[in-house]
N, C-alpha and C positions, 0 to 999 in steps of 0.2 A: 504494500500500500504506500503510497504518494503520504510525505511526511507535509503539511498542512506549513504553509510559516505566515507567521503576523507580523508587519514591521509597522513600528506606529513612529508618524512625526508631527513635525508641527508647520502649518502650510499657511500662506497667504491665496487669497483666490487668484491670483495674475499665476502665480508658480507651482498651482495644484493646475490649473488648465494647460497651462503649456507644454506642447509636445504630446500633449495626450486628446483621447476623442470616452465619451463618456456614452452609453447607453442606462435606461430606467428596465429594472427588472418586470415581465407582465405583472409582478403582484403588487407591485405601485401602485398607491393610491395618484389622483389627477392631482394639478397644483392646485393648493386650497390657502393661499394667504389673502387675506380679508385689511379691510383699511384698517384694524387695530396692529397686526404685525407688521405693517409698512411703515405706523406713525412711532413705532418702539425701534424698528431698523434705522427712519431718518435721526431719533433723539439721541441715539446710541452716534452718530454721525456728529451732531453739533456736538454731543457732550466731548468726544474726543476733540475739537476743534476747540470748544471752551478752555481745554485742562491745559491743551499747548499754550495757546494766549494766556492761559493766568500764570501759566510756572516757565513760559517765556520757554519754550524748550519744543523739542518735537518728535520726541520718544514715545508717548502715551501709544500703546496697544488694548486690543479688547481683546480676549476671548469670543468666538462667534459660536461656537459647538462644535462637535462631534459630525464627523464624514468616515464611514466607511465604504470601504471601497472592494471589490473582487475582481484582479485581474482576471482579464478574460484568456489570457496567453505568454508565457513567457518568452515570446519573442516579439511581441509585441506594445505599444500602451495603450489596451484599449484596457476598459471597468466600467463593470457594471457599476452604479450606484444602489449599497444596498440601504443606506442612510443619512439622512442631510441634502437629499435633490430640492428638497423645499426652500432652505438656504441659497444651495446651487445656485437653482432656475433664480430667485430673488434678487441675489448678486450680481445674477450676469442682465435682468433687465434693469437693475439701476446704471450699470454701463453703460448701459446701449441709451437710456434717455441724456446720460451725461456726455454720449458723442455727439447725439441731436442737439442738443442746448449750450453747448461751451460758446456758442458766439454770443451770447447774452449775459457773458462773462465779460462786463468793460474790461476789468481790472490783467486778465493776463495776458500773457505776449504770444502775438501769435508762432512762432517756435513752439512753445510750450505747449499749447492746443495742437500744433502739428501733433505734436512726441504724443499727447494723451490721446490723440484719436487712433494711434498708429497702437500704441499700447495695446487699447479694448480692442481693437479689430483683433490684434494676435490672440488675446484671450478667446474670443468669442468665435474666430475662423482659423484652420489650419490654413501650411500654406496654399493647400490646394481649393483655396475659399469652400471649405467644406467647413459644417457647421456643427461644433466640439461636443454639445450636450444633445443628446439625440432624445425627444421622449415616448413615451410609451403608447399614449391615448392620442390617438387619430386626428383626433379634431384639437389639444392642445398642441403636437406636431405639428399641425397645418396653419395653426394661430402661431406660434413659435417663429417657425420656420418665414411665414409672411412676415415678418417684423423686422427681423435680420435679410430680409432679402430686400424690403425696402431702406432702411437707412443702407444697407451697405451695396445696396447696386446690383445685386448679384443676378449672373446671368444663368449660371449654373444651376439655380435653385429652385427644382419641378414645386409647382402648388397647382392650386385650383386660382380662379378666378377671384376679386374683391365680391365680385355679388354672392358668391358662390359658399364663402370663407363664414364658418359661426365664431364668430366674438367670443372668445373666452375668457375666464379669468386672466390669463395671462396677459393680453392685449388689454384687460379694463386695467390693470394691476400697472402694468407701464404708462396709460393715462393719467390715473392718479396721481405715479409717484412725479410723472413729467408737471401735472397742475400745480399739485404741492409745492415742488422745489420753483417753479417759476412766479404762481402767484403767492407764495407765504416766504420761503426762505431768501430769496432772490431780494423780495421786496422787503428783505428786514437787515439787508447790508450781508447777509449770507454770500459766498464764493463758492462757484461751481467747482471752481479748482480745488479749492479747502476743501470740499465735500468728495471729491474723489480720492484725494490723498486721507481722506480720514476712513475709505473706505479700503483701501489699499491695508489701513495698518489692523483691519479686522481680519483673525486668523481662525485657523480650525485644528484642531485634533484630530489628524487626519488615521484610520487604522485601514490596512490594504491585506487582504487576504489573497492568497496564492493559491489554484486550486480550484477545483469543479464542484465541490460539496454542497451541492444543493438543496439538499434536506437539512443540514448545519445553516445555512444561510438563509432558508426560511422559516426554521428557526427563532433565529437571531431578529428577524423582522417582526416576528409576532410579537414577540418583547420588547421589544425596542419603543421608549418613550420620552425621546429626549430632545423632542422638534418644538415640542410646545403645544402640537397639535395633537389631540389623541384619536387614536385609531378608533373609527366608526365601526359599525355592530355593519355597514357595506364591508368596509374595510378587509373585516373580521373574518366575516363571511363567506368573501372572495377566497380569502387566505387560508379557509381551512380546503374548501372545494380543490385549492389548485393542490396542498399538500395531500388531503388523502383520493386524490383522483388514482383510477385503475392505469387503462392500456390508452386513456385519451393524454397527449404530449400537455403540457402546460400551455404552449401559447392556444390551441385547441383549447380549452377551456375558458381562457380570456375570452376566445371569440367566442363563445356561446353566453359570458359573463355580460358581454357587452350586446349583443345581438338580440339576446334570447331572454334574458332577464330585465335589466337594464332596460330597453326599450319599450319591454311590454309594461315595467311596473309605473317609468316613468316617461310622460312624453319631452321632458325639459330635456331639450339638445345641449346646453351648455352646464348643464351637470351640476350648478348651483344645489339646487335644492332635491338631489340625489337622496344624499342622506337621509332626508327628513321621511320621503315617500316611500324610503324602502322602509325605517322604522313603524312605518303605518301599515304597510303589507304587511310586515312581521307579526304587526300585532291582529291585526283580522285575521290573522291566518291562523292563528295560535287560538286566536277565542273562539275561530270556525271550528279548529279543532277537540277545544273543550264541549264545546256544544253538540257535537256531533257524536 
């Protein structure tokens, strides 16, 4: 048997993406940050910008959480993410508003906005303009994918059409955090620059598992509750379906997750209020049951 190794370190998001391309395990839940995670991600931003301005210095780091990772190949960098894609995805669309808006930045030189849009592109695209964090869920992929294909041009990058494309959280998620920073922080003497360098100094606990262990690995997922966000009774759901499935493959069971259940229970295409409707199925289904 294949000896399992763990190496754990400590990573910045510019130097956890780089060089590497990231895929979402099927048991992933979709991206679910909501306007309270966004307004504690930007405060955690000014407070490290506050701490340098009062101690006149420009050290101050944050801890941001816990990412684990599973290489998918030792001869390669790809990884799965088995924890922290919430963070991830998070990180990498405050970038992406902060390469759209740095002109509304009076204050810095344009060199300097050269070097930081050149920065997030590396973060965000290999060199082969291909796109680093790949996700799971079809329609946050296609909302994802359209975002980084318009700010960055790309010709490369198959999607569907604008009329065609559902609005996800992740596309309202970069709205936000773009209205925010332009009409609250922008307007209170805040620097887009300050704001990216303060994002720059939020790191992660990064742990990388080597190996195929995929019953170890889900696992680990079932447990795992260190996003902030806790694992839905969907969630939950999905997660035990995929582990004790028979002769049907995993992503086979996503697609009957998402086809077959998921659609019938709920008609909301953009998966907001998923959650809610399946707890309601649960529960008529259970009292059908008792009744019965």
């Amino acid at each position: 048997m294949k000896k399992k190794q763990v190496n754990i370190s400590k990573s910045g998001f510019g130097d956890l993406l780089e060089e590497s391309v990231f895929s979402l395990p099927y048991y992933q839940r979709r991206y679910s940050w909501q306007e309270k995670n966004w307004r504690d991600f930007i405060e955690s931003l000014t407070n490290l910008i506050n701490d340098d301005e009062e101690e006149k210095t420009n050290n101050s780091i944050k801890f941001f959480g816990n990412i684990i990772l599973q290489r998918q190949s030792d001869d390669d960098d790809e990884y799965y993410i088995i924890d922290g894609q919430q963070r991830l995805i998070s990180t990498s669309l405050f970038f992406l508003v902060v390469y759209e808006i740095l002109d509304d930045d009076k204050n810095g030189e344009e060199w300097e906005k050269r070097s930081i849009r050149e920065e997030i592109k590396n973060y965000l695209l290999t060199t082969k303009q291909e796109i680093r964090i790949n996700l799971n869920n079809p329609e946050d992929a296609e909302d994802y994918r359209h975002l980084l294909k318009s700010s960055f041009e790309l010709t490369n990058a198959k999607g569907k059409e604008e009329s065609e494309r559902v609005k996800t959280l992740i596309s309202k998620a970069k709205d936000f955090v773009q209205e925010t920073i332009v009409n609250e922080l922008i307007g209170e003497g805040h620097s887009v620059i300050k704001l990216y360098k303060a994002a720059k100094k939020l790191y992660f606990a990064v742990v990388t598992l080597t190996g195929n262990e995929d019953e170890i690995i889900q696992e680990m997922f079932m447990s795992l509750n260190s996003t902030g966000l806790n694992l839905s009774i969907s969630d939950l759901l999905k997660s035990l379906l995929i582990k004790n499935r028979n002769k049907l493959k995993a992503d086979e069971v996503q697609k009957i997750w998402d086809e077959e259940i998921i659609k019938v229970i709920t008609d909301n295409s953009e998966g907001t209020n998923i959650n809610s409707e399946m707890n309601r199925f649960l529960l008529d289904f259970l009292l059908g049951k008792i009744w019965t």
